[in-house]
C-alpha positions in Angstrom: 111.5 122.2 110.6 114.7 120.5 110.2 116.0 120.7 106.6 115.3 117.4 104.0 115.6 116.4 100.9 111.8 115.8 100.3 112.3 112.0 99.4 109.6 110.7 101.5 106.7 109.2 101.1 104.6 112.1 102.4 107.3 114.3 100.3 105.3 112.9 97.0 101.8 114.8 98.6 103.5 118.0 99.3 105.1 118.6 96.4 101.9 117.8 94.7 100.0 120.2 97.0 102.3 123.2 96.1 102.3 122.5 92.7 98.3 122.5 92.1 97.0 123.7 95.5 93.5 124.0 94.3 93.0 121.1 92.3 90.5 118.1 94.0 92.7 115.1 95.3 90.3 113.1 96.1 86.9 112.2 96.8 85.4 109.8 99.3 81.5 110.0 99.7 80.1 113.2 100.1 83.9 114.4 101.2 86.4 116.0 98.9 89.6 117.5 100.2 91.7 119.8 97.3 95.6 119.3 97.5 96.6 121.7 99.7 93.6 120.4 102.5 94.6 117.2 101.9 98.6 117.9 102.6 97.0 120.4 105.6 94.6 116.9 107.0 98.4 114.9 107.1 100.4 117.5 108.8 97.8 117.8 111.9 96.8 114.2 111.6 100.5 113.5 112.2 100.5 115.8 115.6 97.6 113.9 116.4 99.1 110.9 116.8 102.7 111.9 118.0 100.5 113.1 121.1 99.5 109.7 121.6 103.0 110.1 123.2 104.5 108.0 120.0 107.7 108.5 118.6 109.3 108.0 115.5 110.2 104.2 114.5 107.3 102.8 116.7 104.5 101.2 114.5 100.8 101.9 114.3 98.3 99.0 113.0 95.6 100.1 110.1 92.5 97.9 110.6 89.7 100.0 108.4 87.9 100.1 105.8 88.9 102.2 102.5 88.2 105.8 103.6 89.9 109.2 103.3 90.7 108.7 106.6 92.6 105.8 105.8 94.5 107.5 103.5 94.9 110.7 105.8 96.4 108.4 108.3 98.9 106.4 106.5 100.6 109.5 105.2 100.5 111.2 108.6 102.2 108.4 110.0 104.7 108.8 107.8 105.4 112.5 107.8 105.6 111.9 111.7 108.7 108.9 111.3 106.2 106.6 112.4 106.0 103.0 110.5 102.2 102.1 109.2 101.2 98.4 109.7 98.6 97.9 106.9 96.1 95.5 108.5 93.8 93.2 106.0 89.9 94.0 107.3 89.0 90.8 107.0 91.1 89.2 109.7 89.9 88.1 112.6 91.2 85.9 116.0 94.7 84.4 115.6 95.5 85.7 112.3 94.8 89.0 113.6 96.5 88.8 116.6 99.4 87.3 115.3 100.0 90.7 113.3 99.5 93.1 115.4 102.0 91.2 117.7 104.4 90.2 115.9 104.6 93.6 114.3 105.0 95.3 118.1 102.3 97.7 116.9 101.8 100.3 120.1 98.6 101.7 118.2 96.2 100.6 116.4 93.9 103.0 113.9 90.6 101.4 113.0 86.5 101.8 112.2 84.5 101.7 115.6 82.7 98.6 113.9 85.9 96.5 113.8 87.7 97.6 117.3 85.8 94.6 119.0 87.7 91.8 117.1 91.6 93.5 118.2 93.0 91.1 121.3 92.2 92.8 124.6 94.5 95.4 125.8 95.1 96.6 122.3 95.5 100.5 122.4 92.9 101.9 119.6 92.1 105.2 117.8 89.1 105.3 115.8 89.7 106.7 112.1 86.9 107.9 111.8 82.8 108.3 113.1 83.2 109.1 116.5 83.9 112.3 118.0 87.1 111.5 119.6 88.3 110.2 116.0 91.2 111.1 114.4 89.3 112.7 111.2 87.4 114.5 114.4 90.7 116.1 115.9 92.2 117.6 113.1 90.4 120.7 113.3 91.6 121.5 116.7 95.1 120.0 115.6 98.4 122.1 115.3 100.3 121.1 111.7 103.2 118.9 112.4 106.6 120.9 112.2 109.1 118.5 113.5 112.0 116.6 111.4 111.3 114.8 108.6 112.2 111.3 108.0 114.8 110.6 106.4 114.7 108.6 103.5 116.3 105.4 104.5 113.7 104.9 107.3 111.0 102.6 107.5 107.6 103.6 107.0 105.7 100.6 106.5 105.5 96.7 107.0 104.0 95.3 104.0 103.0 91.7 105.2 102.9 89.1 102.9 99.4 87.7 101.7 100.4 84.1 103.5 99.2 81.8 100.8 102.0 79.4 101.6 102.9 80.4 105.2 102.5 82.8 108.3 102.7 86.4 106.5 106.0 88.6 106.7 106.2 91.8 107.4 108.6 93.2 104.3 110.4 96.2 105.8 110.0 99.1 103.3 111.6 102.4 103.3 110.6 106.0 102.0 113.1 105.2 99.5 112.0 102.1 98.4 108.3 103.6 98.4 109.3 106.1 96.1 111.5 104.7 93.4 108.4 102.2 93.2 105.8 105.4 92.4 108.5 106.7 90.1 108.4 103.0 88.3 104.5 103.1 88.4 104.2 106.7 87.2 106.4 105.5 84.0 105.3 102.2 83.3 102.0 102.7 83.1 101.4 106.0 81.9 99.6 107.7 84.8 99.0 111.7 84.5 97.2 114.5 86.2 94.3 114.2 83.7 93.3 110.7 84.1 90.4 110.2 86.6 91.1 107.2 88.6 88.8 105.2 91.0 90.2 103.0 93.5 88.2 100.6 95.2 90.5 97.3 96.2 91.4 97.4 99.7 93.8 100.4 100.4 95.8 98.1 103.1 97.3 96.3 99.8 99.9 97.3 98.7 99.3 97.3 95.2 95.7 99.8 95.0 97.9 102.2 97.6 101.3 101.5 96.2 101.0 101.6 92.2 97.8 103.6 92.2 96.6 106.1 94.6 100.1 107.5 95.6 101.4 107.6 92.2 98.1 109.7 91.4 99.2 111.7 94.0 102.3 112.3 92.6 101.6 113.3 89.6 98.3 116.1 90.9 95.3 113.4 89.8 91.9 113.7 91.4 91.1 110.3 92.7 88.0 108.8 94.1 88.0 106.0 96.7 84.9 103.6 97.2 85.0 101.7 99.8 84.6 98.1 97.7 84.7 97.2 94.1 81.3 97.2 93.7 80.1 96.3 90.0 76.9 98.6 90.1 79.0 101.5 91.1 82.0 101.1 89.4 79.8 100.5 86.1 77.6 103.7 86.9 80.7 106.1 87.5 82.5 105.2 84.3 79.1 105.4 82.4 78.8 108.9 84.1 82.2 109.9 82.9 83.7 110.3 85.9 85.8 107.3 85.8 88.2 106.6 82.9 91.1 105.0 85.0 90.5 101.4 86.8 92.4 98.7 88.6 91.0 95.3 89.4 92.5 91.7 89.7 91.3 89.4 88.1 88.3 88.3 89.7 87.2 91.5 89.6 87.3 91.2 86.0 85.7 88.1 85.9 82.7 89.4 87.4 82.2 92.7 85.5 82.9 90.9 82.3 80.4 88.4 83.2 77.4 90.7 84.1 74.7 90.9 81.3 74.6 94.7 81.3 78.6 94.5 80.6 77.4 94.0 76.8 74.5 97.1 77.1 76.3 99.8 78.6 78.1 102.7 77.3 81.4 102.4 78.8 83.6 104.2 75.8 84.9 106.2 77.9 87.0 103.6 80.2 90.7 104.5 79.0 92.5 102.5 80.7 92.5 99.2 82.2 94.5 97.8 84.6 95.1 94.1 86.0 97.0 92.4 88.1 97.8 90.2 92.0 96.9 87.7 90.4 97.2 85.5 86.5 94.3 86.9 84.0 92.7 84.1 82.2 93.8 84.6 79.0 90.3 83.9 77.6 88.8 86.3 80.2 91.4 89.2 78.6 90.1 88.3 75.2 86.6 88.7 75.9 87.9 92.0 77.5 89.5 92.8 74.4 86.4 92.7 72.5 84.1 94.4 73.8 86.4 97.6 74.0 88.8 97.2 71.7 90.2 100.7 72.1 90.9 99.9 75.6 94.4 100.2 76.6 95.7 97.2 78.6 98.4 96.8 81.0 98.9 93.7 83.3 101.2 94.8 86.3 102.9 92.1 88.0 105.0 91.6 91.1 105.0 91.2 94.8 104.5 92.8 98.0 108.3 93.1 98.6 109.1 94.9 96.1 106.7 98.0 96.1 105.0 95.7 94.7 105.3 96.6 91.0 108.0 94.4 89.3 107.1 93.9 85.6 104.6 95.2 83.4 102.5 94.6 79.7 101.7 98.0 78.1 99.1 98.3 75.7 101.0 98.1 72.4 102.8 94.8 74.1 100.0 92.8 74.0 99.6 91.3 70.8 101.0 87.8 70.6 102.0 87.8 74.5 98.7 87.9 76.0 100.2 85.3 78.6 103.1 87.6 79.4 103.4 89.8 82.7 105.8 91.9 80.3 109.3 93.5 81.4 110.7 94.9 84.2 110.0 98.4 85.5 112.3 101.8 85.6 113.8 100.5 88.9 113.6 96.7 88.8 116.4 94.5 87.5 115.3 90.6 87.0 117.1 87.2 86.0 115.6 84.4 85.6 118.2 81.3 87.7 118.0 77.6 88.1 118.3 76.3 91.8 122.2 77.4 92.5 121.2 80.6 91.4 123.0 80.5 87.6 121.1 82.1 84.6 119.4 79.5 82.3 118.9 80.5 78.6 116.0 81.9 77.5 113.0 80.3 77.1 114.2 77.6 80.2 111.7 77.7 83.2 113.8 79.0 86.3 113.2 81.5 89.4 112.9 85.0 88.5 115.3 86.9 91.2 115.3 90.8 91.1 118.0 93.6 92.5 116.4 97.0 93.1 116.1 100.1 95.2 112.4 99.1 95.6 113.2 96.2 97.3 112.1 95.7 101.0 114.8 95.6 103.3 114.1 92.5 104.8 111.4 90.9 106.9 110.6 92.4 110.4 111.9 90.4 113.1 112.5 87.4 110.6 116.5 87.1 110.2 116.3 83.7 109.3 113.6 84.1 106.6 115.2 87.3 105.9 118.7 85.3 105.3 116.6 82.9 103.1 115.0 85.4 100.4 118.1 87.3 99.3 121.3 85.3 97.7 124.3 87.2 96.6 122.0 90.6 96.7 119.2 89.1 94.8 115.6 88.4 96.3 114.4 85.6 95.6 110.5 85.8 94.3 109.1 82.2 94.9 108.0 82.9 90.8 108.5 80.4 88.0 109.1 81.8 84.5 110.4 81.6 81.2 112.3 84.7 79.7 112.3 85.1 76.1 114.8 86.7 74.0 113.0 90.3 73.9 113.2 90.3 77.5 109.6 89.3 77.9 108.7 87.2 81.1 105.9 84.7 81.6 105.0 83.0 84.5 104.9 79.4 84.7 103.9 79.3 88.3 104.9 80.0 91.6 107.6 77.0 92.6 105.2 75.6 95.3 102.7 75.2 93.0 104.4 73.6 90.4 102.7 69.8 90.4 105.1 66.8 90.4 103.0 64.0 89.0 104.7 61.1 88.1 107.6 62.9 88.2 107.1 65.1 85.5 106.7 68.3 86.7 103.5 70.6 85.9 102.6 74.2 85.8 99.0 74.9 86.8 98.7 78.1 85.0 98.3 75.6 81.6 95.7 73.5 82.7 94.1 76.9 84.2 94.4 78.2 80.6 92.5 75.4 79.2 89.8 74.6 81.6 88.8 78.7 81.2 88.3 77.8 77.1 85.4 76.1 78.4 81.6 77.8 78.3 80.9 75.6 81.3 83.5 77.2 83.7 83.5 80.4 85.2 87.1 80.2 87.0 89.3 77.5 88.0 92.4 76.7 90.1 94.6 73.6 89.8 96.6 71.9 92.1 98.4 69.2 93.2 97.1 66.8 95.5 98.9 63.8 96.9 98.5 60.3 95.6 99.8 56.6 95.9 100.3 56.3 92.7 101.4 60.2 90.6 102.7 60.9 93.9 100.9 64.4 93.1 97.2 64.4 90.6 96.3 66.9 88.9 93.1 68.1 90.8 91.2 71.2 89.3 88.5 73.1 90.9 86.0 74.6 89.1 83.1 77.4 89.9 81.0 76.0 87.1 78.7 78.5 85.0 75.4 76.4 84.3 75.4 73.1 84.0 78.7 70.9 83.1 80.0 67.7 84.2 83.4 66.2 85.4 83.5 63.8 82.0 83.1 66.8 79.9 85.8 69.0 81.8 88.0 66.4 81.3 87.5 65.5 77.8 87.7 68.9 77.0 91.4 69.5 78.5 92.2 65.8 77.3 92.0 67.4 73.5 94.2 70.2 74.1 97.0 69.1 76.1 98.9 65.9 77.0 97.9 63.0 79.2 99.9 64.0 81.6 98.6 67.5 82.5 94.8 66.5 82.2 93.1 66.6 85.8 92.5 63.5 87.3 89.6 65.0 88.9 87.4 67.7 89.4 85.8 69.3 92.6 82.7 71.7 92.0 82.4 74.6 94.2 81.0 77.8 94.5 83.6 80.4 95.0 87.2 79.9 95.2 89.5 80.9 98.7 91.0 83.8 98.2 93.3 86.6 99.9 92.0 90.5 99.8 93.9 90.9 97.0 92.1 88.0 94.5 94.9 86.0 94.8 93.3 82.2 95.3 94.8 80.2 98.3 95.9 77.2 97.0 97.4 76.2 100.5 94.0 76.1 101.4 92.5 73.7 98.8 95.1 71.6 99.1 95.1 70.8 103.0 91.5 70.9 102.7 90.9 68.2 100.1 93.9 66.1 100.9 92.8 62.4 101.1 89.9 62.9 98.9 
């Protein structure tokens, strides 16, 4: 093997698997592979796909369901110099065509039961549950022993969730990859004892990125389930075999909301993590009080970036329980007005970061490239207020903030308020267009019982100014939203425009 320096993504599972050879890495169904199977799995994994006659820099499209396999296969492509195209499951037609197109994928990985939606022509290897699968050839597989990557090469294309536009494909590098586990590992306190369970979508970026390969890194035993399902989730922390969970905030919403959330013994949940999306600041309270020895931390970011920017440890909390905290080991933010100048603390202005987790642009974008980064800082899209402890808080994202009437409001407050209510089990606010506030305030609401516009209304009327209340309010039963729980305002907005 030609001689490295180790820092590579698949770099972070090897040192792991000589360090505690023995130990379980993770678990999926009835499987369990120790370290040093699991580092054995990537190494013939990766000759199994370089004999698909690829070669390094081409990329290979990931359209599965969570799985070990998964998991087996992302790291293999890496170990081979290939660069893993993280597909979202849940795509279908043009949206997935356009990714695995614009990406130039010459491969794609997926479950048997989604290879019939891929555009025809498209080049496939099952993951897994056939015989011919790539979890099926590894016995029979020689361990890869070419040259590593190096660490300045690409290894994945993160797209962007596309709740404004077409998604991106962020170009990130083993290097960028790994600063960000190093930031994750040290932010928020991961070790080999905790006994995580991951059970978001392993395509995003943020339940691969900030959880399971940090894990990794530090010699964890992990469990994967294929969806964050209440009933197990519930059952395995009950069991003590979970102490260690990420969820956005929907997520949350939905465990906290269950009746036997109040009966069962769940003590032994350690740690709780949130994040992709704003927590409710009255859902985190409830949170709060039913396990008050819970630590907390919200993790905040973005897909470019790793995606772990900023975070809110557990001993942060009190007093900021709207704050997405401060930036990471690796992460340095500002916080600009439109030419890109500082404003003083506690102004609303764009946060921009610099950092060696940063993408290196966006794959076969130059223009869009061109139009994220100013002076060597990327430009997030997020609206916040700094304050003078270096605390950020997120105001909105800028194409969300409403103009009405020409005063300009952030949604996040009217959000806030509408959640004080018993009546409303999660809300989103936008800005619709209109004659006369050239934008209204429009909420919608997935009521809890039974509530009424007039009281909604009323309600936010006595806790904030004339201004931000919601001229109106649509009932509906869920809210749009991406993989990752963020809600697709784009969507509600062309969809209800002119009502």
């Amino acid at each position: 093997m030609t001689p490295g320096h180790g820092s590579t993504v698949d770099g972070v599972l090897r040192r792991s698997a000589r360090r505690v050879p023995a130990r379980v890495a993770v678990e999926y169904g009835d499987r369990s592979w120790t370290y040093a199977e699991l580092d054995d799995a990537v190494s013939r994994a990766a000759s199994v796909l370089l004999d698909q006659g690829l070669a390094p820099g081409d990329r290979v499209g990931a359209y599965g369901h969570n799985s070990d396999a998964y998991l087996i296969a992302f790291l293999a492509c890496a170990r081979a110099g290939l660069v893993h195209v993280p597909v979202n499951q849940n795509l279908t037609g043009d949206d997935l065509a356009y990714i695995v197109g614009q990406s130039g994928s010459t491969l794609v990985l997926g479950d048997p039961d989604l290879a019939g939606r891929l555009p025809d022509g498209t080049r496939t290897l099952a993951l897994r549950g056939t015989d011919d699968s790539l979890l099926a050839r590894l016995p029979s597989a020689e361990p890869y022993d070419g040259p590593e990557p190096r660490t300045e090469d690409l290894v994945q294309l993160l797209y962007t969730s596309g709740t404004t536009a077409l998604p991106k494909g962020a170009m990130m590098t083993h290097r960028a990859l790994v600063h960000a586990y190093l930031s994750a590992i040290t932010a928020l306190d991961l070790s080999a004892g905790d006994r995580p369970v991951h059970s978001l979508p392993l395509y995003h970026s943020a339940q691969m990125h900030v959880f399971l390969l940090p894990y990794l890194a530090v010699g964890a035993t992990n469990i994967i389930l294929d969806a964050p399902d209440g009933d197990r989730l519930l059952d395995l922390i009950e069991a003590g075999r979970v102490d260690s969970l990420f969820a956005p905030p929907t997520v949350w919403i939905g465990l906290t909301g269950r009746p036997d959330f109040a009966t069962r013994n769940l003590d032994g949940l350690r740690k709780a993590y949130y994040g992709a999306s704003i927590m409710p600041v009255p859902v985190l309270e409830r949170l709060r009080e039913r396990l008050p020895k819970l630590a907390l931390y919200n993790c905040f970011g973005q897909s470019e970036i790793g995606p772990l920017a900023m975070v809110l440890g557990p001993d942060e909390h009190k007093g900021r329980l709207d704050s997405c905290g401060r930036p990471v080991l690796f992460v340095d933010a500002r916080v600009v007005d439109e030419e890109g100048k500082d404003v003083p603390d506690g102004t609303p202005g764009e946060i921009v970061y610099r950092s060696p987790q940063l993408c290196e642009g966006y794959w076969d974008r130059p223009e869009e490239t061109a139009a994220a980064f100013r002076d060597g800082w990327f430009r997030s899209g997020d609206l916040a207020v700094r304050d003078p402890h270096g605390y950020y808080t997120i105001v909105d994202r800028v194409k969300d903030v409403i103009n009405s009437g020409g005063v300009l409001v952030a949604s996040r407050q009217v959000e806030d308020v509408l959640y004080t209510h018993p009546g409303v089990a999660e809300a989103a606010v936008v800005g619709l267009p209109d004659d006369h506030w050239i934008e209204a305030v429009t909420a919608f609401v997935v009521p809890r019982g039974e509530v009424a516009e007039s009281d909604l209304i009323a309600h936010a009327r006595e806790k904030l100014p004339s201004f931000k209340v919601p001229k109106k309010v649509f009932f509906v039963d869920e809210l749009p939203r991406n993989a990752s729980g963020k809600i697709l305002k784009r969507e509600l907005r062309d969809r209800f425009a002119g009502t």
